[in-house]
C-alpha positions in Angstrom: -39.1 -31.6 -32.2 -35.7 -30.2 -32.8 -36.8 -28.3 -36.1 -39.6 -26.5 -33.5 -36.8 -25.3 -31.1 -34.5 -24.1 -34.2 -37.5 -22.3 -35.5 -38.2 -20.4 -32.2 -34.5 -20.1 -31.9 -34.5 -18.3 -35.3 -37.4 -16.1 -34.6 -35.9 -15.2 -31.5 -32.2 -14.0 -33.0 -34.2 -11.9 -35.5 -35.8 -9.8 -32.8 -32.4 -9.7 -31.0 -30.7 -8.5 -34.3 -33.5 -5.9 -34.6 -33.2 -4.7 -31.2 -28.7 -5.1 -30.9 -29.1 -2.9 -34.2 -30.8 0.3 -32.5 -28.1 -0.4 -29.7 -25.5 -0.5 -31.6 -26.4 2.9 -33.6 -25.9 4.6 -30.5 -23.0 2.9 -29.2 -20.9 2.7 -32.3 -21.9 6.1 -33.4 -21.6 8.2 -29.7 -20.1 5.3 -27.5 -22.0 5.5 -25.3 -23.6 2.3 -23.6 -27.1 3.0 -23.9 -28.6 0.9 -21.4 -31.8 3.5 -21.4 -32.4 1.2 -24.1 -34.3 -1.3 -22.2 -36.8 1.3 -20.9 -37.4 2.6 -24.1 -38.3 -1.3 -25.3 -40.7 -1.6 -22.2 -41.9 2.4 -23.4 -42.8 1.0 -26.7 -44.7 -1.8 -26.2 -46.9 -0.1 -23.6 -47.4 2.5 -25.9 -48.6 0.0 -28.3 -50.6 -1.8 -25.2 -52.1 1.5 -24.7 -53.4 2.0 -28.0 -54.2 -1.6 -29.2 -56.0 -2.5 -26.4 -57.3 0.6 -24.1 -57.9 2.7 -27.1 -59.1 -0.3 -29.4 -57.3 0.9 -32.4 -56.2 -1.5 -35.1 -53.2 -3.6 -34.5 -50.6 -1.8 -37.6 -52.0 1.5 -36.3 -50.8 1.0 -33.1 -47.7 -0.1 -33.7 -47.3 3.0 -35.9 -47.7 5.1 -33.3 -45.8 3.4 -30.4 -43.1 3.7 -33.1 -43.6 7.2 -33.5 -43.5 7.7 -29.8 -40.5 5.6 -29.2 -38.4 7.1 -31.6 -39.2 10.6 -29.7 -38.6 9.3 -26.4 -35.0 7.9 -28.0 -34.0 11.1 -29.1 -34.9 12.9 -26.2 -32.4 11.0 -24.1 -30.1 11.9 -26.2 -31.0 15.7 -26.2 -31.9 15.8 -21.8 -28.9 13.4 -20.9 -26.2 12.7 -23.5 -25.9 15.6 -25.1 -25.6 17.6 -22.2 -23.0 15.3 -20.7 -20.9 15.3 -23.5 -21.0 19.4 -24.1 -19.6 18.8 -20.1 -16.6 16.8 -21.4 -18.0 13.8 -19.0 -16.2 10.2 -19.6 -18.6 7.7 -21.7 -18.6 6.3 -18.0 -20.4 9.0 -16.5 -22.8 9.1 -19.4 -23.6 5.1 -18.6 -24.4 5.6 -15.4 -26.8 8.3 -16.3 -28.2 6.1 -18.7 -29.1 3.4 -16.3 -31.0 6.4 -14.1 -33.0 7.2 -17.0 -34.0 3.3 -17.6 -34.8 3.4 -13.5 -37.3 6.2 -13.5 -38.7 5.5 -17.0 -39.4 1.8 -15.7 -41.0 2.7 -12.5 -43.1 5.3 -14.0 -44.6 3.2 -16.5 -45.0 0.4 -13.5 -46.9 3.2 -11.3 -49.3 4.2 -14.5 -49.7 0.4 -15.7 -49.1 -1.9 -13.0 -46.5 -4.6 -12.7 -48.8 -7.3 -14.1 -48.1 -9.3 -17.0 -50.5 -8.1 -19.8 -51.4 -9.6 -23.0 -51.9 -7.4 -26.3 -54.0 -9.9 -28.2 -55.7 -13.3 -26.5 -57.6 -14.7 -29.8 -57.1 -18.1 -31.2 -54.3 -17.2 -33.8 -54.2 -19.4 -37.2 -51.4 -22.1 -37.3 -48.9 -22.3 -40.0 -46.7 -25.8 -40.4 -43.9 -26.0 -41.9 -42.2 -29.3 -41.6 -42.6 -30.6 -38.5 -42.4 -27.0 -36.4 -45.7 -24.8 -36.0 -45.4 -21.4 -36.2 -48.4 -18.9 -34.8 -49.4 -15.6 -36.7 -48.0 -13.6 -34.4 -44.3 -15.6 -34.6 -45.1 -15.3 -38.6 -45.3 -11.6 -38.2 -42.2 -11.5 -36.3 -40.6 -13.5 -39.1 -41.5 -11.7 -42.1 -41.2 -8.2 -40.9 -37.9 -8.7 -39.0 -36.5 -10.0 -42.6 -37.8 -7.2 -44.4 -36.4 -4.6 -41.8 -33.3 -6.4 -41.9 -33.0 -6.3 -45.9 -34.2 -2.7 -46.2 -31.7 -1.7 -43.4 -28.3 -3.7 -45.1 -29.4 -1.8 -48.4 -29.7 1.7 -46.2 -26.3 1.4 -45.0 -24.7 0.4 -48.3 -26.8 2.4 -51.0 -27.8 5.4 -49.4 -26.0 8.9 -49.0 -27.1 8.5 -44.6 -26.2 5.2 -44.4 -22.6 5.9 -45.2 -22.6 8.8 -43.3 -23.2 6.4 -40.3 -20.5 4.0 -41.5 -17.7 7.4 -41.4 -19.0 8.1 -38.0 -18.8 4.8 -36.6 -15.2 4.4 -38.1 -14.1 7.6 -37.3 -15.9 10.2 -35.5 -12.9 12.7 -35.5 -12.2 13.0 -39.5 -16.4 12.9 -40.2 -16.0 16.4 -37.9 -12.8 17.3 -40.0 -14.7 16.9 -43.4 -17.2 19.0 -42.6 -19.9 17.0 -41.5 -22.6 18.3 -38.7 -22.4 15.6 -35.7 -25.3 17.1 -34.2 -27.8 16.2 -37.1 -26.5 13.1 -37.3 -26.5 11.9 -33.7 -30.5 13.2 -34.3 -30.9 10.8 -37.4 -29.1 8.1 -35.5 -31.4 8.0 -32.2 -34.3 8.1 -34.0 -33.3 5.4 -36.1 -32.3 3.2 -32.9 -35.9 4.7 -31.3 -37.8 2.9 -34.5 -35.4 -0.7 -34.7 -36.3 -1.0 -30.7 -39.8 -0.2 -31.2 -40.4 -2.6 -33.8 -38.8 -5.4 -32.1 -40.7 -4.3 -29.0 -43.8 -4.2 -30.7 -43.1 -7.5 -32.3 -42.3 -9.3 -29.2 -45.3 -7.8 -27.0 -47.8 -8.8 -29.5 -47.4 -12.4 -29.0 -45.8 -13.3 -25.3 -47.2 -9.7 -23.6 -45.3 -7.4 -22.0 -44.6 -6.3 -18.1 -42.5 -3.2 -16.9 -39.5 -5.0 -16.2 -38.9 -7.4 -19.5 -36.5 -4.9 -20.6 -33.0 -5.8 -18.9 -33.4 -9.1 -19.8 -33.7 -8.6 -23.4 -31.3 -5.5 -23.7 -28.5 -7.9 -22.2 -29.2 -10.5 -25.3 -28.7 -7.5 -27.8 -25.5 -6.3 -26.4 -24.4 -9.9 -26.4 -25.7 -10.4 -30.0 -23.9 -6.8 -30.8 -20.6 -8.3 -29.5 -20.5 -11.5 -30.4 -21.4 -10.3 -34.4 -18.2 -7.7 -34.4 -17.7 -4.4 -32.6 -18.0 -1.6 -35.2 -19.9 -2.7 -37.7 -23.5 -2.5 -37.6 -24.7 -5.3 -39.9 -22.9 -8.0 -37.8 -25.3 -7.7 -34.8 -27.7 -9.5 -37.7 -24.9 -12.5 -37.6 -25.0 -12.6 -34.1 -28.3 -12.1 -32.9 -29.2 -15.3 -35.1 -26.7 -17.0 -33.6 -27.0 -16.3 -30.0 -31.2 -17.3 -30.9 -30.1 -20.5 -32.3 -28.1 -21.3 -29.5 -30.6 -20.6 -27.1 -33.0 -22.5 -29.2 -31.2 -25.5 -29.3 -30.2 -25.1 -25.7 -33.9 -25.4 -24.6 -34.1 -28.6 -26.5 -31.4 -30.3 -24.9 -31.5 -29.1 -21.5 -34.3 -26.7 -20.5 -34.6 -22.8 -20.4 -33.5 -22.1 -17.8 -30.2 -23.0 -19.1 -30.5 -19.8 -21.7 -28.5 -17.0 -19.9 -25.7 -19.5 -18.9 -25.4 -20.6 -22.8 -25.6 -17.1 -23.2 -22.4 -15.6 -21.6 -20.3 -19.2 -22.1 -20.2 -17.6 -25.9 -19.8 -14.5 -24.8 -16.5 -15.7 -22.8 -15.5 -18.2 -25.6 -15.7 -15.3 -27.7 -14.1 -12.7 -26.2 -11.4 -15.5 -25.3 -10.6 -16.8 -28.8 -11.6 -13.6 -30.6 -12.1 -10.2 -28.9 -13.1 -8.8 -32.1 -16.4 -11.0 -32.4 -17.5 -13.3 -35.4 -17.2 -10.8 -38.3 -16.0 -7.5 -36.6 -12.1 -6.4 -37.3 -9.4 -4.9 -34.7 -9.0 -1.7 -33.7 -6.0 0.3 -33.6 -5.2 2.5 -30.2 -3.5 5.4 -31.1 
């Protein structure tokens, strides 16, 4: 029974590391604390509601496009709000609180179009697959397989390629990328697109097997900025370390107690953390100059 609750735990912490990854491009890169973010989850997987089951178009199609979609909407939050905040010389503060606005009337427009109902993506009998004594459904599968291979391709874009360095330099130090000659207005375009397609995905992961409503958004955004601080502050690859480890806990909190214990679990290691080491699991100091 335990190895079931591991196994959803596991599953879990890869769609948080998916999603605390598109967070933390933003916020590492801009820092600014997207909270928008959770709208554009709950914008992606109606999109991929509206296609998959309104429209009737197959499955991998309609992700596709809610992908496509997502990564637009992303981008233009950063073109209609940040951008335009920051030309203004307004505080990172400012640019938070009109980033919870946008997440407000992007959640209540999609409840007003789609109602606040819980809907379902897919209700057939899915195949079962065992392994050991935990049974995993097709569409946990799917989230398995494809969050690892996002994962790997994403650690081998950020070591290997020219972008993903460039992301690295402007994370570490947005002031001297701007001094060597870099433009940060393409970039900050490359990087909410890329956070547009890692929250999509996980969206469109999720919604496919437990279904999706207008307000699952907050919830699940809170678990990736957790994950994102308890990895390391910084660095992008650590919100893999601690998404799986904030699903793990969770998992093997709803063994031993119940679920509803998850969000308590959940911020007693955040405060352990942030106690014993500010800087998270694998993240490294900062200097204020």
């Amino acid at each position: 029974m335990l190895g079931q609750f591991v196994i959803n735990g596991l599953i879990s912490g890869i769609l948080y590391s998916l999603l605390a990854i598109g967070f933390a491009l933003v916020y590492n890169t801009t820092k600014v604390f997207h909270i928008a973010a959770a709208a554009i989850y709950v914008f992606a997987a109606y999109i991929f509601y509206l296609f998959a089951v309104t429209f009737g178009s197959p499955i991998i199609v309609s992700a596709l496009i809610a992908i496509l979609l997502t990564m637009g909407l992303s981008l233009l939050t950063d073109v209609s709000v940040y951008r335009p905040l920051k030309n203004r010389e307004a505080s990172n503060n400012v640019a938070m609180v009109a980033s919870i606005g946008m997440m407000t009337v992007i959640v209540n427009l999609l409840a007003m179009i789609f109602g606040n109902e819980t809907k379902m993506i897919d209700n057939a009998t899915h195949h079962l697959f065992s392994l050991g004594d935990a049974i995993i459904t097709t569409p946990q599968m799917w989230q398995l397989v494809v969050g690892i291979i996002i994962i790997i391709i994403f650690f081998l874009f950020i070591a290997k390629t020219p972008w993903g360095i460039r992301l690295r330099a402007l994370s570490s130090d947005s002031v001297l990328y701007e001094t060597l000659g870099y433009n940060t207005s393409h970039t900050r375009i490359f990087v909410f697109l890329l956070s547009g397609a890692f929250i999509a995905i996980s969206s469109c992961l999720a919604a496919y097997d437990t279904g999706l409503n207008p307000h699952m958004g907050m919830n699940v955004i809170i678990n990736a900025m957790v994950a994102m601080i308890i990895g390391g502050m910084g660095r992008l690859g650590t919100c893999v370390l601690g998404g799986i480890t904030l699903g793990l806990l969770q998992g093997i909190t709803a063994y031993k107690f119940s679920e509803n214990w998850l969000n308590a679990a959940t911020f007693v290691l955040l405060l352990t953390l942030l106690f014993i080491r500010p800087q998270g699991i694998a993240g490294y100091k900062q200097r204020n100059v």
